[in-house]
C-alpha atoms as one frame of an Amber mdcrd trajectory, in Angstrom:
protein
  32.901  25.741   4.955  29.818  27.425   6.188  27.976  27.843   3.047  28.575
  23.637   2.679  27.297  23.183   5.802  24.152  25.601   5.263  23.623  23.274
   2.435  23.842  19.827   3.997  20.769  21.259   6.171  18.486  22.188   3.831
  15.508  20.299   2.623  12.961  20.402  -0.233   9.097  19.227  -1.181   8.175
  18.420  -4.731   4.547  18.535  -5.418   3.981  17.317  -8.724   0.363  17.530
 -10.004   0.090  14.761 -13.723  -3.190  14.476 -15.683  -6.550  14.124 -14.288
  -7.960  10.487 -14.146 -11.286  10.399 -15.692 -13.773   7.794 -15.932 -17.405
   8.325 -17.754 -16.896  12.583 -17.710 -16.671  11.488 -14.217 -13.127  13.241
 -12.542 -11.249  10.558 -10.279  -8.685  11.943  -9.104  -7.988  16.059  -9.556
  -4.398  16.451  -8.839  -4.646  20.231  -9.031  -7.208  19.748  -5.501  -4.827
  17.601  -4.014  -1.412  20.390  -3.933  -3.659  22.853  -3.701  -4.628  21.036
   0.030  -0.817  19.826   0.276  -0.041  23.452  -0.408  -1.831  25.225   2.431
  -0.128  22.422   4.859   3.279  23.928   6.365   6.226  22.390   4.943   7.882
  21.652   8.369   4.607  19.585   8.749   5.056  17.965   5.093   8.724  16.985
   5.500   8.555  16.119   9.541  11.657  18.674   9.556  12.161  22.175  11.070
  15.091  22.416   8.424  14.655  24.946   6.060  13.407  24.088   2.980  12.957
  24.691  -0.534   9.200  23.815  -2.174   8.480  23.393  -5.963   5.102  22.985
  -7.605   4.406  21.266 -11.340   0.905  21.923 -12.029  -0.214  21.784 -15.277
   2.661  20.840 -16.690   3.241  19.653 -20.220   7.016  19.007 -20.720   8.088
  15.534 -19.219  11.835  16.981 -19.544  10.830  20.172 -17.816   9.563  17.337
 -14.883  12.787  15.966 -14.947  14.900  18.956 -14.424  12.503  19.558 -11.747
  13.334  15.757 -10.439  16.797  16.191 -10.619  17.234  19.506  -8.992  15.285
  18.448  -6.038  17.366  14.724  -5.879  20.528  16.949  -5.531  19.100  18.551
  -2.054  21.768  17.396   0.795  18.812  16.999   3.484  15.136  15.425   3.746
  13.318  15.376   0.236   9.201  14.575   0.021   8.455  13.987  -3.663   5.067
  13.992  -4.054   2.790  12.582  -7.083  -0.810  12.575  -8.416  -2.422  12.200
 -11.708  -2.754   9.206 -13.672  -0.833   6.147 -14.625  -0.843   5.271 -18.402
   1.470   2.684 -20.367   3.752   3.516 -23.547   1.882   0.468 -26.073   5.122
   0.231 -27.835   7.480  -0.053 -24.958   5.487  -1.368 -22.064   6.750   0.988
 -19.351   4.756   2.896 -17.075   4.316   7.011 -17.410   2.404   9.318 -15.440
   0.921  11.003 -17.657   0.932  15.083 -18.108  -1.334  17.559 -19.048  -2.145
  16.663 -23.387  -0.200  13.417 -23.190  -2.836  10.839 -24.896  -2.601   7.052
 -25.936  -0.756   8.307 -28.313   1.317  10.428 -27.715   2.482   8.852 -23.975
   6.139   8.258 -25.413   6.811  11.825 -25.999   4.748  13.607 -23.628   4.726
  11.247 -20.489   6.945  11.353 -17.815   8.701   7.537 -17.936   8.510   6.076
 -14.465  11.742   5.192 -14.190  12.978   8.203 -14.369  12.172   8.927 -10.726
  14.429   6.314  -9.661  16.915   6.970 -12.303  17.228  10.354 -10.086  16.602
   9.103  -6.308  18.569   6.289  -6.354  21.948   8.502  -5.609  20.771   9.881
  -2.064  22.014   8.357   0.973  18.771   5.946   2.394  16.559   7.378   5.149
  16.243  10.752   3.490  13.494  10.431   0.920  10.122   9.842   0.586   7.535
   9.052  -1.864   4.052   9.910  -1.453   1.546   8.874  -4.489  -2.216   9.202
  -4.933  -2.209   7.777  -8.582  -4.699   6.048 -10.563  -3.982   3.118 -13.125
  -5.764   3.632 -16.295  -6.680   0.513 -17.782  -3.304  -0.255 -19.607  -1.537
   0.705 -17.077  -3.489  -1.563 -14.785  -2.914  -5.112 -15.427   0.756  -4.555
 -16.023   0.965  -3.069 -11.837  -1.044  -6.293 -11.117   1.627  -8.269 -12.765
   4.565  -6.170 -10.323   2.260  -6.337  -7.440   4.088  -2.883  -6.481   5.171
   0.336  -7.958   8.382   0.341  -7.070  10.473   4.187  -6.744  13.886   3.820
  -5.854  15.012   0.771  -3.004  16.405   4.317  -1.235  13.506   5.935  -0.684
  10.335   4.916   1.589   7.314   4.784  -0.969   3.874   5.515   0.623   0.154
   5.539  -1.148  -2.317   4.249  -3.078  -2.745   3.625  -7.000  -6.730   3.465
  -7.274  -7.702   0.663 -10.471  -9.482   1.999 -13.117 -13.503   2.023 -13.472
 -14.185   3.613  -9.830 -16.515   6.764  -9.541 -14.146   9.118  -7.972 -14.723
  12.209  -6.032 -15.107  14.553  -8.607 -12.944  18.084  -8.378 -12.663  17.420
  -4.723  -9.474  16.408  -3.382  -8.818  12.966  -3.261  -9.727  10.495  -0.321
  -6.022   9.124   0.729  -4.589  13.171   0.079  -7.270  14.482   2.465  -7.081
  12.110   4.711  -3.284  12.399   4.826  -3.758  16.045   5.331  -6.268  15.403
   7.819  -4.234  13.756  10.085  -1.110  15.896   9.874  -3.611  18.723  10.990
  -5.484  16.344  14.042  -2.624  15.367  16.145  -0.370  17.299  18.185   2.297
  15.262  17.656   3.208  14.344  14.154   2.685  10.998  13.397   5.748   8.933
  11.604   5.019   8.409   7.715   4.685   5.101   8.230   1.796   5.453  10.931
   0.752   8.183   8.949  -0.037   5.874   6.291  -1.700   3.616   7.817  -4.429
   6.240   9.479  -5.073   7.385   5.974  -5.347   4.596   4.308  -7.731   2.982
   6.305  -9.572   6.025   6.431 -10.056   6.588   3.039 -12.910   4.528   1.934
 -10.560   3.056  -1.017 -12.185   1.461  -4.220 -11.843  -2.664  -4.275  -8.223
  -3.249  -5.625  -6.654  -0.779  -4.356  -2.743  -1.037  -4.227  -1.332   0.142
  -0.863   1.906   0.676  -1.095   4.362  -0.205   0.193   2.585  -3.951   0.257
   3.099  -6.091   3.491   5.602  -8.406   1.666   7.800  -5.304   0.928   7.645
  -4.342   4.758   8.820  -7.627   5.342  11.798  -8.137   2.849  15.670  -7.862
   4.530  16.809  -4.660   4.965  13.504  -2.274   5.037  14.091  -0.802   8.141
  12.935   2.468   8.203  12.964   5.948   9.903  11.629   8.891   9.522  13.953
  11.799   7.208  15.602  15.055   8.927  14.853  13.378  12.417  16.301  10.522
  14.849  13.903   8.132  14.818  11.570   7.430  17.841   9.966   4.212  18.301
   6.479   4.917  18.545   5.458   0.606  18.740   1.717  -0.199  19.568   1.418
  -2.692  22.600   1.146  -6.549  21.753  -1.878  -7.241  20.209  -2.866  -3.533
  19.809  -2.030  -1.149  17.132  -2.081   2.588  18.206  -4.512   4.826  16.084
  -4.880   8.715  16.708  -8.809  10.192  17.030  -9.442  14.160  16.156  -6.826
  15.526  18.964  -5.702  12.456  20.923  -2.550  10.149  20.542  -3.630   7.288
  22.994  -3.049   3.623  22.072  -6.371   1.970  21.706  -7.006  -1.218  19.678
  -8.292  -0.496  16.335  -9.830  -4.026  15.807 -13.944  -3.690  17.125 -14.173
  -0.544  14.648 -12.781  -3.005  11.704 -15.077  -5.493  12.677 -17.986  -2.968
  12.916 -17.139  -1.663   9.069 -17.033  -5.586   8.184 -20.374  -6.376   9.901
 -21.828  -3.255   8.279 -20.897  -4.280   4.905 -18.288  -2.057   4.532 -15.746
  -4.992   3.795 -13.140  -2.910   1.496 -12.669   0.023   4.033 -12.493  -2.721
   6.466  -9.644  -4.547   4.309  -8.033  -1.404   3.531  -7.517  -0.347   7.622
  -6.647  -3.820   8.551  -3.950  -4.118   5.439  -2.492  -0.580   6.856  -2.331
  -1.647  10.498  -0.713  -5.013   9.473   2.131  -3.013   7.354   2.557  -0.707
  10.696   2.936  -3.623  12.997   5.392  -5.697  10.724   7.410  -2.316  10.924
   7.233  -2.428  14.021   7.976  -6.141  15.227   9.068  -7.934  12.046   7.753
 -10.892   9.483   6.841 -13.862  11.857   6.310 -12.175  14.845   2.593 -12.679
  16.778   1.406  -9.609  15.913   2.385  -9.131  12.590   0.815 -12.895  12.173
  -2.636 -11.985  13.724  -3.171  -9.112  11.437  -2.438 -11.485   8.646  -5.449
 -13.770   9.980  -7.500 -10.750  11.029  -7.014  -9.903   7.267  -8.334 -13.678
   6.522 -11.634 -13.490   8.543 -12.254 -10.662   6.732 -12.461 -11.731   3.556
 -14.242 -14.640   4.488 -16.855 -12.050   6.015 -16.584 -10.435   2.320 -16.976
 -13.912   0.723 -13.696 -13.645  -1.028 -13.075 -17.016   0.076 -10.084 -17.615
  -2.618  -7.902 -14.470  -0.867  -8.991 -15.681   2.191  -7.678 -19.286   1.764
  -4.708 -17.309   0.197  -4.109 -15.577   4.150  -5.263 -18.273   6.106  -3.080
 -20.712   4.324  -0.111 -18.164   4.620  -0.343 -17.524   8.174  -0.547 -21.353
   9.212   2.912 -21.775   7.495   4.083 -19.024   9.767   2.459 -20.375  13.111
   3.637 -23.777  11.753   7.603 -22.218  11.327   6.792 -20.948  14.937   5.489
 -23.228  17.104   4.804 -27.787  17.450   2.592 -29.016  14.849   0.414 -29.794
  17.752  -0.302 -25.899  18.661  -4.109 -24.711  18.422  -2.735 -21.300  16.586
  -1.717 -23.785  13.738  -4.325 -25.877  14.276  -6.756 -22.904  14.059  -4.747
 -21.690  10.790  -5.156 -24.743   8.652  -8.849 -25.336  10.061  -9.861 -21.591
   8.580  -7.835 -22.290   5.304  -9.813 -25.433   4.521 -13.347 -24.370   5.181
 -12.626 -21.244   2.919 -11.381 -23.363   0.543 -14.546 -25.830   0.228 -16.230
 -22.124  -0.383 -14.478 -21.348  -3.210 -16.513 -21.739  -6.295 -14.498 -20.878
  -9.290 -12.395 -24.290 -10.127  -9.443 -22.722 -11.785  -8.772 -20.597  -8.488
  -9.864 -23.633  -5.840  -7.228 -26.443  -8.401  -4.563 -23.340  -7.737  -4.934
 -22.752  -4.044  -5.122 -26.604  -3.834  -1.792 -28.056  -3.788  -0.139 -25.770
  -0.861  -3.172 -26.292   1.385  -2.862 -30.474   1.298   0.536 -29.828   1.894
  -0.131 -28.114   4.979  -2.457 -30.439   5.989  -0.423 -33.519   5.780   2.067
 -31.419   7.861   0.136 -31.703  10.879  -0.094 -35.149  11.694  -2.214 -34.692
  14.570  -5.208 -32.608  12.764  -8.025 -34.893  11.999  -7.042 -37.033   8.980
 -10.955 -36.805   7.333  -9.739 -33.127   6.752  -6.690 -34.291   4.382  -9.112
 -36.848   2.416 -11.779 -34.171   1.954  -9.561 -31.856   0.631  -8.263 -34.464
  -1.555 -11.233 -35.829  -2.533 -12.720 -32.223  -3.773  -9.507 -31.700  -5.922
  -9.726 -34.848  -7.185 -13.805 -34.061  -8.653 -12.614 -30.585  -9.682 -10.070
 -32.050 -12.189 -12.511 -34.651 -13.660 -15.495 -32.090 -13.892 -16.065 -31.090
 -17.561 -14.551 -27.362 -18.007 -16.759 -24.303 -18.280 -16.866 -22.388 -20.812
């Protein structure tokens, strides 16, 4: 009975180090840096856990089955389990799934020498939820790409939390250095005296990270807001930790005050630093609908703090896109009447009339007039010059 019970409080960290991305001779991401960086990090710090715990490294490896031994091994661990990946994402052309792909694995050879995706939540989807986590810093070369634009998600296994980024394909990269979400992760863990839940943790990195455009952040806000993705931390009781209304708490270099992260967004959007601006508001927003749920106030004016800034970045189809979105919530919330909707629908349109590709202002088209004619008391000219534009975008001759 007391050997079981040593068991059931042990731990374990996976560090598992694919292929380096490369773009141009140019190295993207080195996954060797980035557990070389984890590896220096104490594991109690890693796994938020003063269990002990057992820690594996794959670097270099070759063998996808050798991964999967690996996998499975560490899946079997009673306790808290941080799997962690980095390398790059590739695509078997014959079978369309994803692989990360391992040192030697090529185009062709991805089917036999890449580690299938699913196979992580082949493994993970056994252990009890609450007590696993997924950390990726992953880039999508570009066959892998537009398939995880078609998911919209890299999904792990629905019983573990999934934190990270998958970088597109084409971006510069920092070289042999360790990678900008890793370090920053690190960076954190090592800058505040208390350790910050994943969740939070994510967020601080992620905006910090100076991501390329596209990034995925994972998990995405409409996976924090899906039925039964409450989270807490693994190997501890969880401790609320929510930022006051309106605020978001952010950590600075040796403090853990709540201060209001919003006039240093602003200054990165001003400055024309619109996707590190993006990239901090999309974390914060994820952290706050963790926090007080899809629909509430908060998690509705990051949404439209998310909307001004791409208007400020001149991506006026996403910003329709948010602006539209977070009307239908104030609308769901409050009269018809209510400025916040008001307000909403009036930042949807005018983004709208900005939009200048056709195809994408015809497909944003049809939900916006519905919200409009949904608030009776807005100004009817808005309704007809909505109309009115959709109507001369469907009889103006095609471009080619």
């Amino acid at each position: 009975m007391q050997n079981t019970m040593g068991l059931e409080q042990r731990g374990h960290v996976l560090l598992i180090a694919g292929s380096t991305a490369v773009h141009r001779r140019t190295v993207q991401v080195a996954p060797s840096a980035n557990l070389a960086a984890l590896g220096v990090v104490p594991v109690s710090m890693l796994l938020n856990s003063d269990l002990p715990c057992d820690t594996t490294y794959l670097d270099g490896a070759r063998d996808p089955n050798l991964v999967l031994t690996r996998l499975r091994t560490a899946a079997a661990t009673p306790g808290p389990l941080l799997v962690y990946l980095s390398g790059r994402l590739t695509v078997d052309r014959r079978s369309g799934r994803l692989h990360l792909a391992l040192v030697g694995t090529t185009a062709a050879s991805v089917r036999y020498t890449g580690l299938p995706w699913e196979w992580l939540g082949v493994e993970l989807r056994g252990r009890p939820a609450g007590l696993t986590t997924v950390l990726l810093d992953l880039v999508a070369d570009k066959a892998a790409w537009p398939l995880l634009r078609e998911y919209g998600s890299l999904p792990a296994s629905p019983s573990a939390e999934v934190y990270g980024v998958v970088s597109p394909p084409g971006f510069a990269g920092s070289g042999n250095a360790v990678s900008g979400y890793t370090r920053r992760w690190i960076d954190q863990l090592g800058s505040n005296p208390t350790r910050p839940d994943n969740l939070r943790l994510h967020a601080l990195a992620a905006g910090a990270a100076a991501l390329p455009p596209g990034a995925l952040v994972l998990p995405t806000a409409r996976e924090l807001a899906a039925p039964g993705q409450a989270r807490r931390t693994p190997g501890r009781p969880e401790t609320p930790e929510p930022p006051t209304p309106g605020r978001a708490a952010a950590a600075d270099a040796g403090g853990d005050s709540v201060r209001d992260p919003r006039p240093h967004i602003h200054a990165l959007a001003t400055s024309g630093r619109h996707v590190e601006a993006a990239a901090l508001a999309q974390a914060w927003e994820q952290y706050v609908l963790r926090n007080t749920g899809y629909g509430s106030a908060e998690a509705t004016g990051w949404l439209e703090i998310r909307a001004d800034l791409a208007r400020m970045a001149g991506s006026f189809g996403l910003a329709t896109e948010l602006w539209t979105g977070a009307a239908r919530i104030r609308l769901a919330a409050h009269h018809p009447d209510a400025p916040e909707v008001h307000a909403a629908a009036t930042g949807a349109l005018y983004c709208w009339t900005r939009v200048k590709d056709p195809e994408t202002a015809i497909g944003a088209a049809p939900e916006l007039i519905r919200l409009l004619r949904a608030l009776p008391s807005l100004d009817s000219r808005h309704v007809q010059l909505a109309q009115q534009r959709l109507e001369f975008l469907h009889r103006a001759p095609s471009r080619t």
